[in-house]
C-alpha positions as CSV (number, residue, x, y, z in Angstrom):
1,X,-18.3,-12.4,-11.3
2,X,-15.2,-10.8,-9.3
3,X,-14.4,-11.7,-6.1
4,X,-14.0,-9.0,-3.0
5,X,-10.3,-8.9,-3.4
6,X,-10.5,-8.0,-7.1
7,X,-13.2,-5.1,-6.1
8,X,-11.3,-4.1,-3.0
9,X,-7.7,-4.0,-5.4
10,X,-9.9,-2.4,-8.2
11,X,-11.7,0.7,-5.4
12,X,-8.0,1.2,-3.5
13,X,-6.5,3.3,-6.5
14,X,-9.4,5.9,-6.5
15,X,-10.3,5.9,-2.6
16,X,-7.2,5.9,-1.1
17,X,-6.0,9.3,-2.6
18,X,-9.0,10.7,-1.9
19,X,-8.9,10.2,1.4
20,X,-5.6,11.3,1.4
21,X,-6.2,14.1,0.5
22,X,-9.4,14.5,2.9
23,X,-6.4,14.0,5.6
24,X,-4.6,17.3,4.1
25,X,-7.6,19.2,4.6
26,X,-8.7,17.7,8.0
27,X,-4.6,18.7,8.8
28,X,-4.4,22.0,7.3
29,X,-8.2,23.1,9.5
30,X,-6.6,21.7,12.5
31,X,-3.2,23.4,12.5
32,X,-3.6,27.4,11.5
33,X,-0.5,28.0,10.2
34,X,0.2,31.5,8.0
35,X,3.0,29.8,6.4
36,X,1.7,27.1,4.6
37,X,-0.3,26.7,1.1
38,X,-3.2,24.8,2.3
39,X,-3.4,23.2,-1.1
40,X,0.1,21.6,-0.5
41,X,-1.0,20.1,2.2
42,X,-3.6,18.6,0.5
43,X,-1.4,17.3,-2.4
44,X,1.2,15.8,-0.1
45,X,-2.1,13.5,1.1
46,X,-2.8,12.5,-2.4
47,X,0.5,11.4,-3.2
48,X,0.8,9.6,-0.4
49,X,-2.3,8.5,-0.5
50,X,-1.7,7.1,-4.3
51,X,1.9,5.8,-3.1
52,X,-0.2,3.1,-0.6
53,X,-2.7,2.2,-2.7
54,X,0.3,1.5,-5.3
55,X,2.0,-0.9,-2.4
56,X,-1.2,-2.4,-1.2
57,X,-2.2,-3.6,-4.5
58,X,1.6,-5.2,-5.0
59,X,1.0,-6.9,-2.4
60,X,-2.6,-8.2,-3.0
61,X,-1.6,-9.1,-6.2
62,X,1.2,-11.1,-5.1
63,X,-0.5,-12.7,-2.3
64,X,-3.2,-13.9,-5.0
65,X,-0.4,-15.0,-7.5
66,X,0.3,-17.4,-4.6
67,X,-2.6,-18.7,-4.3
68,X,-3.0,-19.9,-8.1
């Protein structure tokens, strides 16, 4: 049976750019702008959102390679 930090390191990769990307869309409702693609916005969450669950796994997985 995993433990929480497996499940938590195994959910980031898949919630994280979601809600990224529900960020983009919360941002792009907020600020009416005529200049930008609303779909960018949304995109820049994603990535960014899949670039911190990238780092926060690293780093769980190195705090648990520390504790073996």
């Amino acid at each position: 049976m995993a433990n929480t930090t497996a499940k938590i390191e195994a959910a980031l990769p898949y919630v994280l750019p979601v809600l990224g990307g529900l960020l983009g869309v919360i941002w792009v409702n907020l600020n009416k702008f005529e200049f930008i693609n609303p779909v960018f916005a949304i995109v820049i969450g994603v990535v960014l959102g899949r670039l911190a669950a990238l780092l926060t796994t690293r780093l769980m997985r190195k705090a648990r390679r520390k504790e073996r």
